[in-house]
C-alpha positions as CSV (number, residue, x, y, z in Angstrom):
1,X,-20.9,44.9,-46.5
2,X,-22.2,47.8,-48.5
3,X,-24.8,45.4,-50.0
4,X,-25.9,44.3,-46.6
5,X,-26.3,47.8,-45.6
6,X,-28.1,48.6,-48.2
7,X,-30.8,45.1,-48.0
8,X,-31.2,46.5,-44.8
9,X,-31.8,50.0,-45.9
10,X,-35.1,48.4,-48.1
11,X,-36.4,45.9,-46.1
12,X,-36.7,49.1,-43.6
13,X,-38.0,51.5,-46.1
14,X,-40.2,48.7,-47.3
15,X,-41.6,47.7,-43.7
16,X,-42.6,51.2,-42.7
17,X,-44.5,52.0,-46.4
18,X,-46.6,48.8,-45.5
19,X,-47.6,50.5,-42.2
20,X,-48.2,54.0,-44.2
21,X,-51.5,52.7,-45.6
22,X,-53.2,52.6,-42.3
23,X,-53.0,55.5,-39.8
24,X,-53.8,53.0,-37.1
25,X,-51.3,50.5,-35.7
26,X,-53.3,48.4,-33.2
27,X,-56.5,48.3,-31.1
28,X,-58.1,46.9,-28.1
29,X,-61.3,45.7,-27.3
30,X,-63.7,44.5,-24.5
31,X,-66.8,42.6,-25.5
32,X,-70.0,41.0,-23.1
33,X,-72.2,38.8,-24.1
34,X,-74.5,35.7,-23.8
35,X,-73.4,32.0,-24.4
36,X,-75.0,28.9,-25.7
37,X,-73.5,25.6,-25.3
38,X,-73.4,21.8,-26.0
39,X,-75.0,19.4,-22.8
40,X,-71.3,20.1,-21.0
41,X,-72.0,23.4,-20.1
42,X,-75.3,25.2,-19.7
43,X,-75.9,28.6,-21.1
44,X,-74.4,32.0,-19.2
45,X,-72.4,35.0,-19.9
46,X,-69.1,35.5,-20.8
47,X,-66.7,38.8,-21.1
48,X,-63.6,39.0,-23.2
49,X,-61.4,41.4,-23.6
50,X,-57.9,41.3,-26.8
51,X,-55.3,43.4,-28.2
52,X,-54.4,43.1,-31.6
53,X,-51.7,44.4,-34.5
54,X,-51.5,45.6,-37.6
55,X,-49.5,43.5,-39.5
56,X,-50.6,44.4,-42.9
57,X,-53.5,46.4,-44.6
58,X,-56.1,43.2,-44.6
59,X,-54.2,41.1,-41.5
60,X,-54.0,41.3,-37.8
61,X,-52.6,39.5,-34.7
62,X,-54.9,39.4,-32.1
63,X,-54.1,38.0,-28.2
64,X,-57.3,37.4,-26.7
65,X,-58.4,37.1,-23.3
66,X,-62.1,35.3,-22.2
67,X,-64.3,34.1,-19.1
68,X,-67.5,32.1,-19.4
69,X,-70.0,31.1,-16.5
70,X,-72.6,29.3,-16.8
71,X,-74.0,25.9,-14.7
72,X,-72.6,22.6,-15.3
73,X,-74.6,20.2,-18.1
74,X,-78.2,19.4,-16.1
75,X,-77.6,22.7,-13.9
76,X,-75.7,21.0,-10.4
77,X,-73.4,23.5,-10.2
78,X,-71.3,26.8,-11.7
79,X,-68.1,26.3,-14.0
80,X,-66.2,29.4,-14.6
81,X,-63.6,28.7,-18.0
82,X,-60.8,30.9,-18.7
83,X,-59.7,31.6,-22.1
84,X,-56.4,32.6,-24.0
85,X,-56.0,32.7,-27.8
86,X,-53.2,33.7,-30.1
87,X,-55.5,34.7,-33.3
88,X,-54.6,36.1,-36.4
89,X,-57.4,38.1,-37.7
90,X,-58.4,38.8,-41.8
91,X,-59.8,42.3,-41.9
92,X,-61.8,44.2,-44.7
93,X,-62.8,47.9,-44.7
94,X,-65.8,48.7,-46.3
95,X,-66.6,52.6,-45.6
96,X,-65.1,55.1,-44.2
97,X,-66.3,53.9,-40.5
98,X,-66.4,49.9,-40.2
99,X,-65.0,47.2,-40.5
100,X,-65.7,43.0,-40.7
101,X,-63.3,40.7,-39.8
102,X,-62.8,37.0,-39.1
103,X,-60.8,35.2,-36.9
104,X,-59.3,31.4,-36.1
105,X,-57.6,31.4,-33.0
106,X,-55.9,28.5,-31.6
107,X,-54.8,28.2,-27.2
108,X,-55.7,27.2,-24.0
109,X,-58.9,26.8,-21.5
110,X,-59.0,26.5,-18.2
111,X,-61.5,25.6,-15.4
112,X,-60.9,25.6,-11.6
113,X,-61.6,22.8,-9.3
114,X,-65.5,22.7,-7.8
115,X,-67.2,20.6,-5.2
116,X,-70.5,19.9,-5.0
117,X,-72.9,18.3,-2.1
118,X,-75.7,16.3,-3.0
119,X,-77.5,15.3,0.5
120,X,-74.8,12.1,1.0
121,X,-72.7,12.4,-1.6
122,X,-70.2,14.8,-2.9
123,X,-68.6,15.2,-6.1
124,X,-65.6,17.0,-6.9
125,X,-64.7,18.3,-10.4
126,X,-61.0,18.8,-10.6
127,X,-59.7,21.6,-12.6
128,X,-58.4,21.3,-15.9
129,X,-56.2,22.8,-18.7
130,X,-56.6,22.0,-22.5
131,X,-56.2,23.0,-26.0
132,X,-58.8,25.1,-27.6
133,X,-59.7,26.9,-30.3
134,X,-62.2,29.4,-31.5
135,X,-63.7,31.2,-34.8
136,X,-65.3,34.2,-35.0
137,X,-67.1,37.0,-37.3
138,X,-67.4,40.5,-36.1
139,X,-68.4,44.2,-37.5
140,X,-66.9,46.9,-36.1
141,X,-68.3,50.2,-36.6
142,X,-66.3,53.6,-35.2
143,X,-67.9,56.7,-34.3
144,X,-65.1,58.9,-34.3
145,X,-61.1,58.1,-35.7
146,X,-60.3,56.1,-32.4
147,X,-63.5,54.6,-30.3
148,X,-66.4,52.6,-31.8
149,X,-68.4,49.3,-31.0
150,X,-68.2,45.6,-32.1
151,X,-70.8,43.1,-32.5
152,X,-69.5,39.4,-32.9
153,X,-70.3,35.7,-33.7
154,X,-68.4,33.0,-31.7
155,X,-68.0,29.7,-31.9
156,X,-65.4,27.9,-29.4
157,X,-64.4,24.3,-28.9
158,X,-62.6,23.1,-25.9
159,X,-61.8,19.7,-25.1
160,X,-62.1,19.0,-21.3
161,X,-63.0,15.5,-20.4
162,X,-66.5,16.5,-20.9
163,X,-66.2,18.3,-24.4
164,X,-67.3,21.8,-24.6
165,X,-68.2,23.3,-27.8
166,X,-69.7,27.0,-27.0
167,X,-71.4,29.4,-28.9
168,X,-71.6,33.5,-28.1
169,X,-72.9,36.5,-29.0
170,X,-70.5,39.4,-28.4
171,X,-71.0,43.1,-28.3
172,X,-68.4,46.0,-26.6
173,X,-66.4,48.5,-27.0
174,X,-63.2,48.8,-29.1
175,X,-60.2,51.4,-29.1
176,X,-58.0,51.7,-32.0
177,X,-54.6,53.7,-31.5
């Protein structure tokens, strides 16, 4: 029993001395931006918005959170996507004020059900939800200890019946507590 006690005792010790070598446990960040993608989906905006962990000095856990718009492929009509990814994030200081990281995150899309008239005919586009997955570069440069700004490279896949493979351009504002 004493031994167990004792494990515990440094694993516990151990745990917190790996969070001692960042002041900063997590942060949260909302991005805009413009997005560019395959013949599925014309080009729009999107917005995203993701909390993420410390988990060690150079690794984070990142939950993230996104909305594209844009027009149908050949324009006929809007499709609005939601996003949510589970993303674990590499993460490398380089000055005392940024930061470049990279991402792979793997979860789900989503797009509502649409219907469009054309003169006669009407076509409906029934929602769907599928797996998705996403990779990403990004600096982020702070201007004080907590609040700075974040400028990042997207690339997302998502296979609806009509594949989507989008593109983006992110920037936004990002909150580290």
């Amino acid at each position: 029993m004493k031994r167990v006690i004792i494990l515990c005792v440094a694993l516990l010790a151990f745990s917190l001395s790996a969070f001692a070598q960042d002041s900063h446990t997590g942060f949260w960040q909302l991005q805009g931006g413009y997005n560019n993608s395959n013949n599925a989906f014309d080009s729009g905006f999107m917005l995203s918005t993701g909390v993420g962990f410390k988990m060690s000095e150079h690794f984070d856990l990142g939950f993230n959170l996104g909305y594209w718009q844009g027009k149908q492929g050949g324009g006929f009509g809007d499709v609005n996507i939601m996003t949510f990814f589970v993303a674990p994030q590499y993460v490398n200081k380089f000055g005392n004020d940024n930061e470049f990281y990279a991402l792979i995150g793997l979860g789900l899309a989503e797009h509502g059900s649409s219907t469009y008239d054309f003169g006669f005919y009407r076509y409906r586009l029934a929602s769907e939800t599928v797996w998705a997955g996403e990779a990403a570069a990004g600096i982020r440069h702070f201007f004080n200890d907590k609040v700075g700004l974040s400028f990042q490279l997207t690339y997302t896949h998502m296979d609806f019946n009509q594949t989507a493979d989008v593109a983006d351009g992110r920037i936004g504002v990002v909150v580290r507590w």
